[in-house]
N, C-alpha and C positions, 0 to 999 in steps of 0.2 A: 272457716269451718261452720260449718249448719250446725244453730240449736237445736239439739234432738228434741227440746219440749216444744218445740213450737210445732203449728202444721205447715209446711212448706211446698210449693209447685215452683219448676221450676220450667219458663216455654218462651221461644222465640218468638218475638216480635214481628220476626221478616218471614213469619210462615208460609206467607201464600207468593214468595219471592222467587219459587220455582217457575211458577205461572208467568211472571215477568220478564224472565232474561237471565235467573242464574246458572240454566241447566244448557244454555246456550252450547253446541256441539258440531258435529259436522252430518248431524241426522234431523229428524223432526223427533222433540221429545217429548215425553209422555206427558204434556203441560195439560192435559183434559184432567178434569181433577176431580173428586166424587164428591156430592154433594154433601158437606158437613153437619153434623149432628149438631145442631146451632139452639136446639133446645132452651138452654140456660142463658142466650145473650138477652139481657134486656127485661127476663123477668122480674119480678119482685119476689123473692121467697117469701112462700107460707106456709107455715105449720102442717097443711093440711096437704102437701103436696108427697106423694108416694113416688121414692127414690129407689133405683135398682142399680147396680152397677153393669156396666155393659159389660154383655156377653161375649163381644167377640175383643176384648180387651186381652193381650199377654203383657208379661212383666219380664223383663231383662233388668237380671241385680248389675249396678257397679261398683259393688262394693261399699265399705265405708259406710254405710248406714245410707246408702241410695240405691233408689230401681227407678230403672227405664219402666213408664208404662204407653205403648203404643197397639196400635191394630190400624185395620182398614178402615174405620168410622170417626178418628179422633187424630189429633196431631200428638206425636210422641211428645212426649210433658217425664219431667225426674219430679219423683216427690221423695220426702225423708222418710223414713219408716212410721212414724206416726200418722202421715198423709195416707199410708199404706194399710195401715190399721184399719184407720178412719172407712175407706174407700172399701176395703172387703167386709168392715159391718155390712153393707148394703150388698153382701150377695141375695139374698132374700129382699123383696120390695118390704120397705122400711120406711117409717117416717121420722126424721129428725129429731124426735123429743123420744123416741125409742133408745137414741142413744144412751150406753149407762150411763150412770148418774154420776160417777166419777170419773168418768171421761168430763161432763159437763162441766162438772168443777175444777177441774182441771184445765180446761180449755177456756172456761166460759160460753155461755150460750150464743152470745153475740160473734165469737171465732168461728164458732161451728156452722150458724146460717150462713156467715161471709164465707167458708170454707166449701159448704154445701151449694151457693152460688157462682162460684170457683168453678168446681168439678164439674157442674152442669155444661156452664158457658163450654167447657175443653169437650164436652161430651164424655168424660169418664164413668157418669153417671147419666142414668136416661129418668125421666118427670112424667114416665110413664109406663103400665106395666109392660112386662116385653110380651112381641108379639111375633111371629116368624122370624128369623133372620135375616136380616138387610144383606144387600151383595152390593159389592161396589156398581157405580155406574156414573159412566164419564159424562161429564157436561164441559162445555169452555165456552167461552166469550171471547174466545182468540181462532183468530184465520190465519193460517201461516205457511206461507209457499216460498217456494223453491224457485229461483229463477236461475238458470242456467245460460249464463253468461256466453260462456263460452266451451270449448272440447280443449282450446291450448291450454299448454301448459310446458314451463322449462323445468318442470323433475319429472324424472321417470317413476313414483314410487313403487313396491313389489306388488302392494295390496290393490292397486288402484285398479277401477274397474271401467274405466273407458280407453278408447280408440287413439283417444288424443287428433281427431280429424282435426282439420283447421276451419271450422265455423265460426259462427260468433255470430251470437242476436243482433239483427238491426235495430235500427233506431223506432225505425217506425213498427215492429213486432215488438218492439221493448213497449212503446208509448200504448200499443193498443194493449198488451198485458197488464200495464197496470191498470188502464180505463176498464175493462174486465175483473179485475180482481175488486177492485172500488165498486166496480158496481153490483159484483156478485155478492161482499160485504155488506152493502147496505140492504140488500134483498134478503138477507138471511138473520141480519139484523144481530150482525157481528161489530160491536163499539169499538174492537183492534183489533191493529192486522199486522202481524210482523214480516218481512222482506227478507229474506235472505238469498243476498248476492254472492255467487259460486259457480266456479267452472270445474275441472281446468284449474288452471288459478282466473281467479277474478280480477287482478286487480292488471292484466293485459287487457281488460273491458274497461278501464277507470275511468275515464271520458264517460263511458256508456252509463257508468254508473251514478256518476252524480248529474247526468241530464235525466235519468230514472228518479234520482231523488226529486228532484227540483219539481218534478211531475206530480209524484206521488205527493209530497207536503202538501203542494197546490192542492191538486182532486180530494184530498182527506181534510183539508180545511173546509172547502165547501160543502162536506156533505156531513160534516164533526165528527168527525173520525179522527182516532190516536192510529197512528203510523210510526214504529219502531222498526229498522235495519240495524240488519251488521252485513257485514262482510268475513266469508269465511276466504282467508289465504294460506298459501302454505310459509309465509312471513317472508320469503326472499327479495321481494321488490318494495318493500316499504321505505322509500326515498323519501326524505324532508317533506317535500310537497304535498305528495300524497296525504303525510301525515298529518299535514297542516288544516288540509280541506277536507279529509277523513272528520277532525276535531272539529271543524266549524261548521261541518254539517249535522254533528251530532250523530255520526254513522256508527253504532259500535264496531269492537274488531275481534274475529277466531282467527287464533294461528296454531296450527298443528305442528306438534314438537313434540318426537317420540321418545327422547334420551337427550342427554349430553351427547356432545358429536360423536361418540365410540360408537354408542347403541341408535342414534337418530339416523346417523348414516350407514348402515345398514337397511337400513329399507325406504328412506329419501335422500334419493339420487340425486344431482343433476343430469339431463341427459346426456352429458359426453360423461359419466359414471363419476364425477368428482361429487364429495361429502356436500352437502346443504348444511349442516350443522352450525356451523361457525358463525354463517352469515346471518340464522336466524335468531340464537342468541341474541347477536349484536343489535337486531333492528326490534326485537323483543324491547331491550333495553332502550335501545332509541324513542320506541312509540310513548313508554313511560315518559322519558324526559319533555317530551310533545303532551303531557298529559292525556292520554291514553290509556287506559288498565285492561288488555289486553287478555279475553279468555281466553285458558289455552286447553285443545282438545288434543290428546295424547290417545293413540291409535294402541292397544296389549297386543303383542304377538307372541308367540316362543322364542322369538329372536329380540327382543327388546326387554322382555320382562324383571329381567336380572338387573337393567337398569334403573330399574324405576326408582327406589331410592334416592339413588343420588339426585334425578330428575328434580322429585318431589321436594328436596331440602334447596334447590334453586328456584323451583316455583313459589315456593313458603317465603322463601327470603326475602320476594319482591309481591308478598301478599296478592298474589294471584287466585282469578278464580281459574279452579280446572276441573275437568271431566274426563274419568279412563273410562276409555271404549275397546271395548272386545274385536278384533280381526273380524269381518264377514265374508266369507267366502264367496267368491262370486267365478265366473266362467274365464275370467282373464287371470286370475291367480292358481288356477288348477296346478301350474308348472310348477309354483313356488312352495313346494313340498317343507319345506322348514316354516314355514308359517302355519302349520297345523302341526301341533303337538300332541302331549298326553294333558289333560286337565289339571293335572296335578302339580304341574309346571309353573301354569297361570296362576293357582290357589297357593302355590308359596311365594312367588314371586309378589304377588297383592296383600299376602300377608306382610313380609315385609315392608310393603309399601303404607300399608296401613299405621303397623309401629312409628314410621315415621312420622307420620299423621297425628298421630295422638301425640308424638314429643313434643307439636310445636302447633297445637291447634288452633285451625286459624278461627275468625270471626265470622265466617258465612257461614250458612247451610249447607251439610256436607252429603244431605241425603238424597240431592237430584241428582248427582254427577257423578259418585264413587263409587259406583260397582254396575258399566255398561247399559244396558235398556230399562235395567230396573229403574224405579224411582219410590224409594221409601218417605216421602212427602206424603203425597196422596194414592190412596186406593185408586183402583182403577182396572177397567176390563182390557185394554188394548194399550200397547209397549210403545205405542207411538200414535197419531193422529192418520196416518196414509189412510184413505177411503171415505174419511170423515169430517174433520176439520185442517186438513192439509194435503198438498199438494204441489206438484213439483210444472214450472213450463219451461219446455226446452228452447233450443237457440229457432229454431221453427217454428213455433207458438205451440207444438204439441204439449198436450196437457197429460201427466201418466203418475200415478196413484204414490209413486219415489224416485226420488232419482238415482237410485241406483237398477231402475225398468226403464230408462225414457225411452225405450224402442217398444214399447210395449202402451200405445198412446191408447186414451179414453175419447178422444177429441181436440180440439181446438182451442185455441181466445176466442174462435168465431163464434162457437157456438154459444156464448152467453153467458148461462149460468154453471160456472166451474167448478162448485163443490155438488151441485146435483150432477154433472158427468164424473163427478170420483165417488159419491157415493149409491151411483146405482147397482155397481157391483162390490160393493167397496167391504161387505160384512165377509164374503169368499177372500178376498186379499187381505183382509186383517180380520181374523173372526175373532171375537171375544174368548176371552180365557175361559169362560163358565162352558164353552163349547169343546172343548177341549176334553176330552174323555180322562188322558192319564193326568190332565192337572186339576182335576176337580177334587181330588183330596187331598191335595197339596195346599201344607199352609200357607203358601210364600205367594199363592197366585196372584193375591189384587198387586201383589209389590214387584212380580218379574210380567207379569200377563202373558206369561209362554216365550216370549223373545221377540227380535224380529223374526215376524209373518214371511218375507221374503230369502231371507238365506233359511229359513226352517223349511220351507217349501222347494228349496235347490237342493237340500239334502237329502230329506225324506220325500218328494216329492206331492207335500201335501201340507199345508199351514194348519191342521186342524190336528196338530201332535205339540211336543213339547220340545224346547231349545236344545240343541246340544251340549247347550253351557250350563243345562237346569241344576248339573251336578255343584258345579260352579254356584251359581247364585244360591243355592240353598247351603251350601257349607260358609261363604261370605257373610251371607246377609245379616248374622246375628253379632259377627263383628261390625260390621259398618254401624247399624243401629247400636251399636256400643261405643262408636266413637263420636254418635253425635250426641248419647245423655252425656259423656264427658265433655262433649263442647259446650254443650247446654250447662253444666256445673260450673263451667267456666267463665262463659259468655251471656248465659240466657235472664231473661229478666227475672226478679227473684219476688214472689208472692208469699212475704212472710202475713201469716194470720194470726 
């Protein structure tokens, strides 16, 4: 239990851990991140510096003498009610020694600048007076493309949005895709670049896949580049071998698993209709014993959601990272009428899900994965990278803005520079939230940024409106941010002063 005399922050260490790999999915995630209010890192406080508390700060209590304090300009931080005190002196620009004078002696003076150097660094407090309001705005140092292995694939899922033709990248459109994406990286003056290998299932390309690695290491050494892959599969084919050379190439792994086998196979099939369930489990477990940790990307629908519970307390058990993602509508699921519900389905279903979540909370950051395109990490104008730092290339070397559009190409490998062909048009396929008419007074925008741009523009016919799930993320989200100051009480480093 926290000393209520003390002043207390309480903030995760693996902050900027979304940006690296933990929000890993079976989409491009909103890893562009807004530029931090960094204010306080590194200064020396002085007497003479005039402190305000930032404006676009809200507070979520958890009870027990703690609040969540988060916004779009700071990382969510718990502080103890005294922290909270401390922290709303400063709605008015104040200087340090304006603190009462029984606070000082209470505190002592030397707590208070280490306190007030605290706040600064988190950005809870700004060192300078405020001046318009700040709007998110995405920056990354990350490139991250899609490579579409393949169309095969042995499940039929309900939701899946391709043909299933029998293509498959060759070798030599695989080799010149990444001498294109290497080269298009160093031109733009991107330091990493993450790979993700996806069909179809990927891992009937496996061959193709680690002759892609072997390339890509090569070409990113020479030119100092960090090269990060995973491979998204639907977990069925994960044989010994595979796993062996999966691990010693240092390849991460996604496996989609939507339920225990009751509720997973209902909507991952195999093609002659028999369950996937069973087997994915078991090779779940398998990749563990291979030392493998194994993110797993769980697909919501109204046919699964009732599951999720159970799901989540088998994920929990084998401390897994994992991501729920919301159903996207697409032109091949139009027949599968049970996969489009009432909202209200999904918002119990995730509640529950959540309860679970808090019983047994785990040690990651819970706020890139747990509630669909949003990302309560970082502010941000845009729900994902498509048009801007991401990019998908098909089994032809077409280059197209998602892959869930590859018939919808920008161009080529041929044509050279690959993020100047996705973002010539690229602000029309993903416009920013701030554009966004009905979500501009919405508070939740920097943290959903409207949805995905591409099933919002299959519905409504126009990406410059709000999600259909916005009902959805704005009733969630002040749960999930609830569940991660209880992680952070838990888990987070602790800044007694």
């Amino acid at each position: 239990m926290m000393e209520s005399c003390k002043l207390i922050v309480l903030s995760d260490p693996d902050y900027n851990a979304v940006e690296t790999g933990q929000c890993d999915c079976d989409c491009d995630c909103a890893c562009s991140v807004l530029e931090q209010n960094t204010a306080g890192n590194g200064i020396a406080w002085s007497p003479t510096i005039q402190m305000q508390k930032n404006d676009a700060m809200a507070f979520l209590s958890l009870g027990d003498g703690h609040t969540l304090a988060y916004g779009p300009q700071h990382p969510s931080v718990v502080l103890n009610d005294e922290s909270v005190k401390l922290l709303n002196f400063f709605s008015k620009p104040s200087l340090l020694m304006d603190v009462p004078a029984a606070w000082q002696e209470q505190w002592g003076v030397a707590t208070l600048q280490a306190a007030a150097v605290k706040l600064l660094a988190f950005g809870l407090l700004e060192n300078k007076l405020p001046t318009e309001n700040q709007t998110a705005t995405d920056t990354t140092k990350l490139l991250t493309v899609w490579l579409h292995l393949t169309d095969s694939c042995n499940l039929r899922c309900s939701y899946c949005y391709l043909a299933h033709d029998p293509v498959k990248m060759s070798l030599d459109v695989g080799y010149q895709a990444i001498a294109s994406i290497i080269s298009t990286a160093v031109q733009h003056g991107y330091p990493r670049i993450k790979l993700k290998y996806a069909g179809g299932e990927s891992l009937i390309a496996f061959d193709l896949i680690c002759k892609l690695h072997t390339k890509a290491q090569r070409l990113s050494r020479t030119h100092g580049l960090e090269v990060s892959e995973i491979v998204l599969s639907n977990g069925t084919l994960l044989i010994p071998d595979r796993l062996t050379r999966l691990r010693d190439m240092n390849i991460q792994l996604m496996v989609s698993l939507d339920g225990l086998p009751l509720f997973h196979d209902r909507q991952r099939k195999f093609r002659n209709g028999k369950g996937s369930g069973e087997l994915v489990l078991k090779n779940i477990d398998r990749a563990l014993q291979y030392g493998i940790r194994p993110n797993i990307s769980i697909t919501v629908t109204p046919v699964n959601v009732a599951g999720l519970p159970d799901l989540l307390d088998w994920v929990l058990d084998r401390e897994l990272p994992f991501s729920l993602n919301f159903f996207r509508e697409n032109e091949r699921s139009k027949s599968q009428q049970d996969l489009i519900g009432e909202n209200e389905v999904i918002v119990d279903g995730m509640q529950r899900a959540y309860q679970v979540i808090e019983n047994r909370l785990p040690r990651h950051m819970l706020l890139g994965g747990i509630l669909d395109r949003t990302n309560l990490v970082h502010a941000h104008q845009h729900p994902c990278g498509a048009g801007r730092d991401y990019l998908a290339i098909g089994p032809n070397g077409k280059v197209s803005y998602c892959q869930m559009d590859l018939d919808q190409s920008v161009g080529t490998i041929s044509d050279g520079d690959l993020v100047e062909l996705v973002r010539r048009n690229g602000s029309i396929f993903n416009p920013a939230v701030d554009s966004k008419e009905n979500c501009k007074l919405c508070n939740w925008r920097y943290w959903c940024a409207g949805g995905c741009p591409l099933t919002t523009k299959r519905i409504h016919g126009t990406a410059l409106t709000s999600s259909t799930n916005c009902s959805i993320y704005s009733k969630l989200m002040p749960e999930a941010l609830r569940l991660e100051g209880m992680r952070l009480l838990k888990f987070g480093k602790n800044f007694v002063l």
